[in-house]
N, CA, C and O atoms as a Maestro MAE file, in Angstrom:
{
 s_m_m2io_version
 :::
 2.0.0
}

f_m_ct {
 s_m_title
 :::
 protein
 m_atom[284] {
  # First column is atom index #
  i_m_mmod_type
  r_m_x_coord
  r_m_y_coord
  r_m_z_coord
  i_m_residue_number
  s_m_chain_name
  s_m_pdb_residue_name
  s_m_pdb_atom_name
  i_m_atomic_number
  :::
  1 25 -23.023 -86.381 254.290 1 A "UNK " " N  " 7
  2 3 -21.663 -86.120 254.679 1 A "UNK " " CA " 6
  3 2 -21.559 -85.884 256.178 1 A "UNK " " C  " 6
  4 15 -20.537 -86.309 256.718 1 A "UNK " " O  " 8
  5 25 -22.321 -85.369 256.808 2 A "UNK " " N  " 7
  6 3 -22.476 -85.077 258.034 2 A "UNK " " CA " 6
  7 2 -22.349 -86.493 258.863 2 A "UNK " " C  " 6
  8 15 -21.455 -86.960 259.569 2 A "UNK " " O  " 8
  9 25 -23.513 -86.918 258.502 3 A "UNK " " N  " 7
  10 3 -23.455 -88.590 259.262 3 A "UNK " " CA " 6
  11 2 -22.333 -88.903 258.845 3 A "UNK " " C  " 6
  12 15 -21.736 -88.607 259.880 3 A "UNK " " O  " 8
  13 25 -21.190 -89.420 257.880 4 A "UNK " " N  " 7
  14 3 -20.172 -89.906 258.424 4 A "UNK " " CA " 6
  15 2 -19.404 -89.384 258.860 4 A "UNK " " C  " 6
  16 15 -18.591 -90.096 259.451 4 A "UNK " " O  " 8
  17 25 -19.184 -88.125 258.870 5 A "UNK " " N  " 7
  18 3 -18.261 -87.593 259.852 5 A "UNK " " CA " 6
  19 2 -18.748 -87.702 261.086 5 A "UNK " " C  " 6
  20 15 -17.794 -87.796 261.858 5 A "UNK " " O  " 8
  21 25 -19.984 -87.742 261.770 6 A "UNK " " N  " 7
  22 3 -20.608 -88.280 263.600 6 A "UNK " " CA " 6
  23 2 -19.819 -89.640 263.323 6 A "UNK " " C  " 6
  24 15 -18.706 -89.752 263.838 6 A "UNK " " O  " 8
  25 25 -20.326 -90.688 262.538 7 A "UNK " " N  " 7
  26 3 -19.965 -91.950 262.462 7 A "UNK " " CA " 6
  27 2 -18.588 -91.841 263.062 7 A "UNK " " C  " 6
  28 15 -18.165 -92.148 264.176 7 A "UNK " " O  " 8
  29 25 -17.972 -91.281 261.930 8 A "UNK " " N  " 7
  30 3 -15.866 -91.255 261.972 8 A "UNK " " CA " 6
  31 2 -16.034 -90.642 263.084 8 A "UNK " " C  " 6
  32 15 -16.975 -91.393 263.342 8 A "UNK " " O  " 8
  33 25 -15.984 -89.786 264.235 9 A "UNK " " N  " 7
  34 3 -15.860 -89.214 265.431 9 A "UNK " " CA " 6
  35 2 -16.332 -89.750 266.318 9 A "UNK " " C  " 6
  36 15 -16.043 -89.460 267.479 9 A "UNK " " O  " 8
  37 25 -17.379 -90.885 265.915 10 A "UNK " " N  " 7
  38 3 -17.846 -91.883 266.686 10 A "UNK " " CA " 6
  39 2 -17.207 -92.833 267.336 10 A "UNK " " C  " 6
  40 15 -17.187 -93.109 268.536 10 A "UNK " " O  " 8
  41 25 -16.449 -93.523 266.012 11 A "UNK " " N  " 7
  42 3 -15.547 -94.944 265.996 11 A "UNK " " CA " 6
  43 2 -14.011 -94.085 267.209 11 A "UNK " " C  " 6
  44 15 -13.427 -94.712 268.093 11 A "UNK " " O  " 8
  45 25 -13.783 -92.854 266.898 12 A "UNK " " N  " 7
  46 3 -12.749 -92.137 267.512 12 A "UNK " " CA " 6
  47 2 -13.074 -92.183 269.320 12 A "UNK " " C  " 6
  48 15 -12.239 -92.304 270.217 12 A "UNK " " O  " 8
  49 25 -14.369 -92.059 269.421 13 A "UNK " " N  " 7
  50 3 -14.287 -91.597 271.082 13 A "UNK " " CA " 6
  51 2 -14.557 -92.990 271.988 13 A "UNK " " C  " 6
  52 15 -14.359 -93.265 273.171 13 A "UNK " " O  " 8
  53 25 -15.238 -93.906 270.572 14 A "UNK " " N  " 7
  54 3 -15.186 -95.447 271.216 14 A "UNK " " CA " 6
  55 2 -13.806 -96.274 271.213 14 A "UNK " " C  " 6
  56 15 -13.671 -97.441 271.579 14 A "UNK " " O  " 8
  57 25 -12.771 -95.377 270.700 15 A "UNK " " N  " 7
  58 3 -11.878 -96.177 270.725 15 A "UNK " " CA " 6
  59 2 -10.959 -96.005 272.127 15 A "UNK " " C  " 6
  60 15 -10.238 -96.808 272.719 15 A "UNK " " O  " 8
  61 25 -11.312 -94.583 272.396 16 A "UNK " " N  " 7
  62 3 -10.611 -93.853 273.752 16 A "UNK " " CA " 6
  63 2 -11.079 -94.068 274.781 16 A "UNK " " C  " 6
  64 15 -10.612 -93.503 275.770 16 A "UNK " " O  " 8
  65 25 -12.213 -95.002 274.901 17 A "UNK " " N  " 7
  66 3 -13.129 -95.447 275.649 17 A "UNK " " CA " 6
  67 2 -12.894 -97.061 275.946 17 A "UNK " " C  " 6
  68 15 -13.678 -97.753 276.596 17 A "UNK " " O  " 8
  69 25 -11.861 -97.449 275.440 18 A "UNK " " N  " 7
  70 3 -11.533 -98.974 274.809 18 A "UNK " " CA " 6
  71 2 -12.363 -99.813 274.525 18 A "UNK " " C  " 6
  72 15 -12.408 -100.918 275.066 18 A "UNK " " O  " 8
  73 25 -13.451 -99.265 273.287 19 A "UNK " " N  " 7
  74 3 -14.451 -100.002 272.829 19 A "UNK " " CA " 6
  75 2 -13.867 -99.763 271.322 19 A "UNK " " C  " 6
  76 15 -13.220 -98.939 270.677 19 A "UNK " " O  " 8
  77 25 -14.713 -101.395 271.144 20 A "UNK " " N  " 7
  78 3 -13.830 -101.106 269.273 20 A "UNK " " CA " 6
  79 2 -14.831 -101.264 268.093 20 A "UNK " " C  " 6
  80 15 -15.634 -102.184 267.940 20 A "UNK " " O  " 8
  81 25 -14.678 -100.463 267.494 21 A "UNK " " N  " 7
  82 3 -16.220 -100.423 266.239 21 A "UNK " " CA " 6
  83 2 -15.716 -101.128 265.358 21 A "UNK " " C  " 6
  84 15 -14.522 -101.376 265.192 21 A "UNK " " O  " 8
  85 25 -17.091 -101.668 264.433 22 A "UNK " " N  " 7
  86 3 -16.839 -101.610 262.931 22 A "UNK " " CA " 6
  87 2 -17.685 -100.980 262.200 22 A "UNK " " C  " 6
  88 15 -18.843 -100.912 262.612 22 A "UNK " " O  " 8
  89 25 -17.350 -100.394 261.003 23 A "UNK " " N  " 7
  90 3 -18.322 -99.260 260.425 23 A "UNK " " CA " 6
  91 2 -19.253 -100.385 258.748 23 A "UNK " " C  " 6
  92 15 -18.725 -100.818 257.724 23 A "UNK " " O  " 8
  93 25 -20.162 -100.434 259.047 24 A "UNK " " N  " 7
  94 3 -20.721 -101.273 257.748 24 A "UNK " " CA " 6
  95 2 -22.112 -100.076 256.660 24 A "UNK " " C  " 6
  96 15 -23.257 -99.645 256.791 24 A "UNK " " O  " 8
  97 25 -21.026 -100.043 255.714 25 A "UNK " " N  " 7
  98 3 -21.443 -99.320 254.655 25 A "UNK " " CA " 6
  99 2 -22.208 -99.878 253.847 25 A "UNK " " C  " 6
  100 15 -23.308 -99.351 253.681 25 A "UNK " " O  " 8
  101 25 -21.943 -100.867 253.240 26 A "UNK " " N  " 7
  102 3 -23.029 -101.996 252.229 26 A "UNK " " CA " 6
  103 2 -23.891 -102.390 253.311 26 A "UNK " " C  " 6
  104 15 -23.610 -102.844 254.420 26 A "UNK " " O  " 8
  105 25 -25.325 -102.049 252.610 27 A "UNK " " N  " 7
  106 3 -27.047 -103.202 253.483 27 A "UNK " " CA " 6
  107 2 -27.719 -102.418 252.730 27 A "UNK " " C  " 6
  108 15 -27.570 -101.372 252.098 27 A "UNK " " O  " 8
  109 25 -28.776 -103.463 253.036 28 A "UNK " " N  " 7
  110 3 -29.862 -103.491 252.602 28 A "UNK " " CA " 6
  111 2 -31.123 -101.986 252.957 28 A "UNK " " C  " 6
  112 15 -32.269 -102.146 253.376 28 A "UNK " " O  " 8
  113 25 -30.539 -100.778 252.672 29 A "UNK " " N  " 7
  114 3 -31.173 -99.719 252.952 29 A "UNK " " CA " 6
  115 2 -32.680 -100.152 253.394 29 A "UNK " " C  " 6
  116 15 -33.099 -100.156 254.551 29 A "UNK " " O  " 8
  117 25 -33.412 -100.521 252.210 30 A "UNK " " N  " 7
  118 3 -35.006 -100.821 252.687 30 A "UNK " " CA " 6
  119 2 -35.137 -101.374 254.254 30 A "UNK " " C  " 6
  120 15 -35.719 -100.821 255.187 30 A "UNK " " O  " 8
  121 25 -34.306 -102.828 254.252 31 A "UNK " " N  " 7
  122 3 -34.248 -103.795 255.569 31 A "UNK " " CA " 6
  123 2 -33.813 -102.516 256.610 31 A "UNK " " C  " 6
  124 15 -34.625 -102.215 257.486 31 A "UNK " " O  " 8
  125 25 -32.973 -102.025 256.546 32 A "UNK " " N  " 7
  126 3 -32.964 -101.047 257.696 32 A "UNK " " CA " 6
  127 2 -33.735 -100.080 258.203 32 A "UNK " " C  " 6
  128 15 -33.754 -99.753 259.389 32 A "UNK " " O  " 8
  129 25 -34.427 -99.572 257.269 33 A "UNK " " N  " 7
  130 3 -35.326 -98.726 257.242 33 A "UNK " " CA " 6
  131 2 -36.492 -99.277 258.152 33 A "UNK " " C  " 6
  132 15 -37.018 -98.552 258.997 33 A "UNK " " O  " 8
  133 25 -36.823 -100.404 257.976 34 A "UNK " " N  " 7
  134 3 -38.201 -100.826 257.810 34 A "UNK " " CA " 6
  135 2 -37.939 -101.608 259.743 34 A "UNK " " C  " 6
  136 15 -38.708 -101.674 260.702 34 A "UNK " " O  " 8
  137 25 -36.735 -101.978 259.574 35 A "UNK " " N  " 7
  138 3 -35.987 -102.678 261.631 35 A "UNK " " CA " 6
  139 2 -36.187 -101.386 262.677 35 A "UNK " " C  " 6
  140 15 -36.526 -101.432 263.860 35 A "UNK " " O  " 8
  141 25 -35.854 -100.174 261.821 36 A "UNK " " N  " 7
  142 3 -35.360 -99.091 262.627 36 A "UNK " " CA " 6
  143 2 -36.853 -98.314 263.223 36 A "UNK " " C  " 6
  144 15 -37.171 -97.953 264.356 36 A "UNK " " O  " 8
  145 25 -37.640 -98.246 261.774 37 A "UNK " " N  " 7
  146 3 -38.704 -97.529 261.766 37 A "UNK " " CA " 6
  147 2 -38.591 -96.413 261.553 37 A "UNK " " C  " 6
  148 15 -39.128 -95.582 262.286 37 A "UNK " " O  " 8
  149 25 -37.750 -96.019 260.328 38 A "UNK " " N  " 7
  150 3 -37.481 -94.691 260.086 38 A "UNK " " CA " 6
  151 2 -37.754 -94.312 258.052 38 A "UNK " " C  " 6
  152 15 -37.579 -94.956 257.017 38 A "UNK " " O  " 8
  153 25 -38.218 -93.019 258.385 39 A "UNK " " N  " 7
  154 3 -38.049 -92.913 256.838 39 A "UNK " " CA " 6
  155 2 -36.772 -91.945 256.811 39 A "UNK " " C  " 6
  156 15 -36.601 -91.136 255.899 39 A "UNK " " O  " 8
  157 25 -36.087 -92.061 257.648 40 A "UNK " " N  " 7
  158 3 -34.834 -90.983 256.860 40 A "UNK " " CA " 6
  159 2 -33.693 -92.436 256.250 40 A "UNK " " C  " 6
  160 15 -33.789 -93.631 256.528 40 A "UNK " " O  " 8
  161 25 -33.070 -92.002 255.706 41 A "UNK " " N  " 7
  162 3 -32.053 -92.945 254.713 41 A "UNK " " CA " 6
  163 2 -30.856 -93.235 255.441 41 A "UNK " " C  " 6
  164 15 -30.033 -92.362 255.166 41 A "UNK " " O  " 8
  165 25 -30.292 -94.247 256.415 42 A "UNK " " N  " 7
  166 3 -29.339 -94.481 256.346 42 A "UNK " " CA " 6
  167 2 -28.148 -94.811 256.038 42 A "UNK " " C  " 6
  168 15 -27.959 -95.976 255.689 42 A "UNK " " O  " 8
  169 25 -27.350 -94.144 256.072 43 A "UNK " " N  " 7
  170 3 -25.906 -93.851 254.971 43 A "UNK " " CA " 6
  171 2 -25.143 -94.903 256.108 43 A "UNK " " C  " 6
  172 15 -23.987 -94.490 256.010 43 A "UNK " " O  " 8
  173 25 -25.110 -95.659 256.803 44 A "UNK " " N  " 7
  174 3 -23.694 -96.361 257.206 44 A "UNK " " CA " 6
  175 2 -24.205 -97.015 259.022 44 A "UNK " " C  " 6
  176 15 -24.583 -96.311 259.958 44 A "UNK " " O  " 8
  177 25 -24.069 -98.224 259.011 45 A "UNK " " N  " 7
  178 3 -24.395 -98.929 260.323 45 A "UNK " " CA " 6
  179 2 -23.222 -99.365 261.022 45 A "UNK " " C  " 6
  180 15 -22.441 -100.223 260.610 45 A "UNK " " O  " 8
  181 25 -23.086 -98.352 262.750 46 A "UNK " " N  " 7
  182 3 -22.000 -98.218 263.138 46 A "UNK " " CA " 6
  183 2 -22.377 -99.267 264.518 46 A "UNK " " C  " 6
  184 15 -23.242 -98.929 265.325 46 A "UNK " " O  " 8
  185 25 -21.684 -100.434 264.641 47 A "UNK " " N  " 7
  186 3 -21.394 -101.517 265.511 47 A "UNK " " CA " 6
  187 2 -20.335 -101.177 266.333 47 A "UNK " " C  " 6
  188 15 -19.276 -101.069 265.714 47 A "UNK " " O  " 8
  189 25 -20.252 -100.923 267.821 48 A "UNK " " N  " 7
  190 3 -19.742 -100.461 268.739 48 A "UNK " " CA " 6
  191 2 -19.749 -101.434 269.713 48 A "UNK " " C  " 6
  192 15 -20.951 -101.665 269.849 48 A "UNK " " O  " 8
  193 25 -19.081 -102.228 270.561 49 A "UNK " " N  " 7
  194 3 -18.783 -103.146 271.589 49 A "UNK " " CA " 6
  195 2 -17.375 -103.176 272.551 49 A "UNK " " C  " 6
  196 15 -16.430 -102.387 272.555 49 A "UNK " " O  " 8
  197 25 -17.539 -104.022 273.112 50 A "UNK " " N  " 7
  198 3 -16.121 -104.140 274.172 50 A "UNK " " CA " 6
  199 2 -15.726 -105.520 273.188 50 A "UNK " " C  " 6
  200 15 -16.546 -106.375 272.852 50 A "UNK " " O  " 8
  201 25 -14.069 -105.509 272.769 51 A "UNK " " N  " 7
  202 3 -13.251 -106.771 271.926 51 A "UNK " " CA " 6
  203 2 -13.042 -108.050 272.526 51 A "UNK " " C  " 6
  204 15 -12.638 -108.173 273.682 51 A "UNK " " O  " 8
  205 25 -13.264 -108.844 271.894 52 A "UNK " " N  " 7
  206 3 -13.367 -109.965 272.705 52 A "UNK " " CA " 6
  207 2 -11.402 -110.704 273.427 52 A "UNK " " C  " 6
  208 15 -11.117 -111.346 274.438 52 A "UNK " " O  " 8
  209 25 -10.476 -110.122 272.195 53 A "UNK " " N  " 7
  210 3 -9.223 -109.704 273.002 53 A "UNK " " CA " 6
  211 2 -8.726 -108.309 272.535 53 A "UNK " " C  " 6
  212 15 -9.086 -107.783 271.482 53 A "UNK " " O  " 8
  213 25 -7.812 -107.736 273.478 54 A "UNK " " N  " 7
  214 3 -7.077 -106.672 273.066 54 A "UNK " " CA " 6
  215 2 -6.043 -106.706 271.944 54 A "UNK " " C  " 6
  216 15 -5.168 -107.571 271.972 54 A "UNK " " O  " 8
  217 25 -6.107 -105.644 270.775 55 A "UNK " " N  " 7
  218 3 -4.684 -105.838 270.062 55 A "UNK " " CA " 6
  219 2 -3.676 -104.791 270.211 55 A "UNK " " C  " 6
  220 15 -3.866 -103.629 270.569 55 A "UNK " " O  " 8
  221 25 -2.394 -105.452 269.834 56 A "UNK " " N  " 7
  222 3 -1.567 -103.611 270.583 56 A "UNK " " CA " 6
  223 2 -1.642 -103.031 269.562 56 A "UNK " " C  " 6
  224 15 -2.040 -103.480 268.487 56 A "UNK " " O  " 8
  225 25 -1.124 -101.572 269.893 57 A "UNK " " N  " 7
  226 3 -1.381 -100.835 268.793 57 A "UNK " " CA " 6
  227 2 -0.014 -100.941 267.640 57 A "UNK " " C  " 6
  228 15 1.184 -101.171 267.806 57 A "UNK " " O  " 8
  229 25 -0.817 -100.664 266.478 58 A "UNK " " N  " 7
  230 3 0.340 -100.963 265.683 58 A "UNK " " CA " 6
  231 2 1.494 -99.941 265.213 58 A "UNK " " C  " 6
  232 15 1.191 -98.765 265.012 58 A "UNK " " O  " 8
  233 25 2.752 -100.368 265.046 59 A "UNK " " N  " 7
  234 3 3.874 -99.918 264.970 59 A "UNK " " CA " 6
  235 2 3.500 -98.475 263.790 59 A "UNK " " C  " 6
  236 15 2.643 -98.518 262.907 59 A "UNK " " O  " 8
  237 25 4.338 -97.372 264.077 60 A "UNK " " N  " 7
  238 3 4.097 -96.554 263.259 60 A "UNK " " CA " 6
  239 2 5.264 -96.713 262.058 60 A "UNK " " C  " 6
  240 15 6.383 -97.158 262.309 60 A "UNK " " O  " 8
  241 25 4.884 -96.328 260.853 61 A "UNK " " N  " 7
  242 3 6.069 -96.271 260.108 61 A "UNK " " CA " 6
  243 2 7.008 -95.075 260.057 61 A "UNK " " C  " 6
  244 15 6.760 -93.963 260.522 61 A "UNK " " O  " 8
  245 25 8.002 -95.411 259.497 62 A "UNK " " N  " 7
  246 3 9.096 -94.039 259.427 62 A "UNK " " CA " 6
  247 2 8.200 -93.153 258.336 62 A "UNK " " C  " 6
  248 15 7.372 -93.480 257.485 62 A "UNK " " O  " 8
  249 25 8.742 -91.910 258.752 63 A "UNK " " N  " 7
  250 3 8.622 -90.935 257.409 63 A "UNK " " CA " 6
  251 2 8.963 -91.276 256.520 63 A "UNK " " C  " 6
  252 15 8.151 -91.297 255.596 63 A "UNK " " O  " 8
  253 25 10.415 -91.762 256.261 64 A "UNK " " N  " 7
  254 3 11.312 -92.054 254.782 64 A "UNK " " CA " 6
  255 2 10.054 -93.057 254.161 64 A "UNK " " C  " 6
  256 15 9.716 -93.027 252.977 64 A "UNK " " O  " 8
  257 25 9.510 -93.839 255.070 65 A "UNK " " N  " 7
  258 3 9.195 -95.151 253.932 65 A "UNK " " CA " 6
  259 2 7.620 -94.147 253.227 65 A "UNK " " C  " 6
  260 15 6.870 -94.584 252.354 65 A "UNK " " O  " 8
  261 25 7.561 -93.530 253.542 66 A "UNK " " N  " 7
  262 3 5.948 -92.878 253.416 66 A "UNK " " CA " 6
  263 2 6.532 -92.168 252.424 66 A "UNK " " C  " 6
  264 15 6.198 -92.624 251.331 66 A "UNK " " O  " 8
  265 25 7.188 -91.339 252.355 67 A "UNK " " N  " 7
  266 3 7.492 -90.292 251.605 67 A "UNK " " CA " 6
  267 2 9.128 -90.193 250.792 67 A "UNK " " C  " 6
  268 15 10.291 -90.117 251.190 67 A "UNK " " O  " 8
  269 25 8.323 -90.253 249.233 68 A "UNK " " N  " 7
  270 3 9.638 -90.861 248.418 68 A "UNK " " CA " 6
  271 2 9.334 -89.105 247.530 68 A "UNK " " C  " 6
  272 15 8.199 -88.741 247.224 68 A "UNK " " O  " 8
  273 25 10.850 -88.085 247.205 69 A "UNK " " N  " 7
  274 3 10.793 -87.372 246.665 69 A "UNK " " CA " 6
  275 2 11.694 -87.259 245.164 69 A "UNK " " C  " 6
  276 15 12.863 -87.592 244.971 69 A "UNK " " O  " 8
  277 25 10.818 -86.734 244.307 70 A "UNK " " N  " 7
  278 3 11.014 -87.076 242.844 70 A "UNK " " CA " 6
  279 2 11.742 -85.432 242.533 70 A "UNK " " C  " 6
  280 15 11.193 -84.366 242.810 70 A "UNK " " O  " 8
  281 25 13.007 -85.588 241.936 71 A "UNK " " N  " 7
  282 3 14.401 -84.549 241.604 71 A "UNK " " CA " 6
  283 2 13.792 -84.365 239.874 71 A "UNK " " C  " 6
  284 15 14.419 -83.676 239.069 71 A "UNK " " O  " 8
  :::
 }
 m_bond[283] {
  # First column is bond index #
  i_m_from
  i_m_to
  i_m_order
  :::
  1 1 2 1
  2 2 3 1
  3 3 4 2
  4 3 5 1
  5 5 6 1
  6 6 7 1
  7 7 8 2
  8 7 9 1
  9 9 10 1
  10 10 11 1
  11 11 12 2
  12 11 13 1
  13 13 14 1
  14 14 15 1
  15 15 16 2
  16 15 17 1
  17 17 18 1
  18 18 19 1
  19 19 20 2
  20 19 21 1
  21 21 22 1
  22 22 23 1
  23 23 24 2
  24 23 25 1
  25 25 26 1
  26 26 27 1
  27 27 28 2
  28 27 29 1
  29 29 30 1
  30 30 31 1
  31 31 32 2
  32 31 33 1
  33 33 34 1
  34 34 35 1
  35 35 36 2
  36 35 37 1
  37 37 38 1
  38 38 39 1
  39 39 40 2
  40 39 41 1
  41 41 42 1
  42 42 43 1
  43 43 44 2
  44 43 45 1
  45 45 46 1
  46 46 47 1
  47 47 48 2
  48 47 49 1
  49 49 50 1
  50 50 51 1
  51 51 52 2
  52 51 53 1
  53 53 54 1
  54 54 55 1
  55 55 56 2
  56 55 57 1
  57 57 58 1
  58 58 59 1
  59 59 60 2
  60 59 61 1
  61 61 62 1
  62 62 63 1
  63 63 64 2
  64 63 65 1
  65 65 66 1
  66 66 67 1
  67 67 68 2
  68 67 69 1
  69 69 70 1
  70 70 71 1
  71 71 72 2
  72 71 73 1
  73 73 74 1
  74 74 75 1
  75 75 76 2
  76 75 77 1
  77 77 78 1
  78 78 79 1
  79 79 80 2
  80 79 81 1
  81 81 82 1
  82 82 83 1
  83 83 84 2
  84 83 85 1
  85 85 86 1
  86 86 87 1
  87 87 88 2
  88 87 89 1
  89 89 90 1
  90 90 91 1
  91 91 92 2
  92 91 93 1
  93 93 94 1
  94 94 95 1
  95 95 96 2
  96 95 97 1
  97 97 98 1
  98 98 99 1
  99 99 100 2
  100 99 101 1
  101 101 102 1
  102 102 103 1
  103 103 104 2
  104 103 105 1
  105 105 106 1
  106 106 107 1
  107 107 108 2
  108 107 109 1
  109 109 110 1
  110 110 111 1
  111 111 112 2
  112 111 113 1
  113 113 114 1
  114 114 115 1
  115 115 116 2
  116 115 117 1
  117 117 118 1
  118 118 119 1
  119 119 120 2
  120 119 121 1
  121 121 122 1
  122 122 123 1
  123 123 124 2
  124 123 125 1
  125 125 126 1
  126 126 127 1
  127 127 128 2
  128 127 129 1
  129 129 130 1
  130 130 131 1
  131 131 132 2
  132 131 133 1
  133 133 134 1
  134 134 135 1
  135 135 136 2
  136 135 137 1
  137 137 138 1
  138 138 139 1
  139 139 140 2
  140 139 141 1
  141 141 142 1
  142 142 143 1
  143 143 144 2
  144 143 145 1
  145 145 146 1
  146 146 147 1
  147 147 148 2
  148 147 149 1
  149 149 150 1
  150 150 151 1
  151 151 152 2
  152 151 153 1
  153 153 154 1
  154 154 155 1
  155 155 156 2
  156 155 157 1
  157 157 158 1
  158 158 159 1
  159 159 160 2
  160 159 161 1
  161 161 162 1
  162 162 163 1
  163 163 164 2
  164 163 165 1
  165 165 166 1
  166 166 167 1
  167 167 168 2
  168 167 169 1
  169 169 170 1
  170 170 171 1
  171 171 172 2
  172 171 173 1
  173 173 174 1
  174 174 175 1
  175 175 176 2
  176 175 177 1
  177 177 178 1
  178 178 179 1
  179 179 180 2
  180 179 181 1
  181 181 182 1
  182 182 183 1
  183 183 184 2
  184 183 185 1
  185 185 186 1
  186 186 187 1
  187 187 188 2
  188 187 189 1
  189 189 190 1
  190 190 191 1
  191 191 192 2
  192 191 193 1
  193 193 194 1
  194 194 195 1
  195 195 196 2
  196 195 197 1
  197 197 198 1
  198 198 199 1
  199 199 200 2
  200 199 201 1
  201 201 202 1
  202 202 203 1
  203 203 204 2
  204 203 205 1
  205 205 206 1
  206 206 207 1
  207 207 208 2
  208 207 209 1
  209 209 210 1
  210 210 211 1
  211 211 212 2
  212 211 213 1
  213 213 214 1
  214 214 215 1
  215 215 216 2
  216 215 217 1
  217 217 218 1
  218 218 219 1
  219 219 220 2
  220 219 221 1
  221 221 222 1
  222 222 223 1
  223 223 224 2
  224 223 225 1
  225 225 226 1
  226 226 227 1
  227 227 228 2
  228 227 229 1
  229 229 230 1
  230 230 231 1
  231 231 232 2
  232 231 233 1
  233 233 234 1
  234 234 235 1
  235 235 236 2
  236 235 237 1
  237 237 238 1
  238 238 239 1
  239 239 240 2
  240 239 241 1
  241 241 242 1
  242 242 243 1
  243 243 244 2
  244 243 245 1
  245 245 246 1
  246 246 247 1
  247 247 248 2
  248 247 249 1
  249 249 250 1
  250 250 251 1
  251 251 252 2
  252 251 253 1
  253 253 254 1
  254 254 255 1
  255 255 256 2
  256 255 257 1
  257 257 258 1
  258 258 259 1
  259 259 260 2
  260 259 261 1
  261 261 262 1
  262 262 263 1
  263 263 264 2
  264 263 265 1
  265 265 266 1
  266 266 267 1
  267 267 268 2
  268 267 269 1
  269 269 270 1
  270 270 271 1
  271 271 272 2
  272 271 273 1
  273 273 274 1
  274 274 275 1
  275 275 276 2
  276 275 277 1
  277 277 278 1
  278 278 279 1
  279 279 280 2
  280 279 281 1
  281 281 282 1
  282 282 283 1
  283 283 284 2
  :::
 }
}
């Protein structure tokens, strides 16, 4: 649990940094293990770079559409 929360706070400070991650959860544990040279278990392989274009950021939605209340 720890590692993904570094991970998630990770992808956060690379983004403020205008670098853009992707977080890859499915692999081949062994194959990583064995590239890295580690016996601890990796829970999640975090890919960090500069984007090859910028996207804007996306529109926020209203409250109303988020939140429907039941009488």
């Amino acid at each position: 649990q720890d590692s993904t929360l570094a991970a998630a706070y990770s992808q956060l400070a690379a983004s403020a940094l205008g670098l853009s991650s992707i977080w890859i959860g499915m692999f081949n544990e062994s194959k990583v293990k064995k590239i890295i040279g580690t016996k601890l278990r990796p829970t999640s392989i975090l890919c960090i770079g500069y984007p090859v274009k910028k996207r804007p950021p996306k529109s926020r939605r209203q409250l109303k559409e988020l939140i429907h209340v039941v009488d």
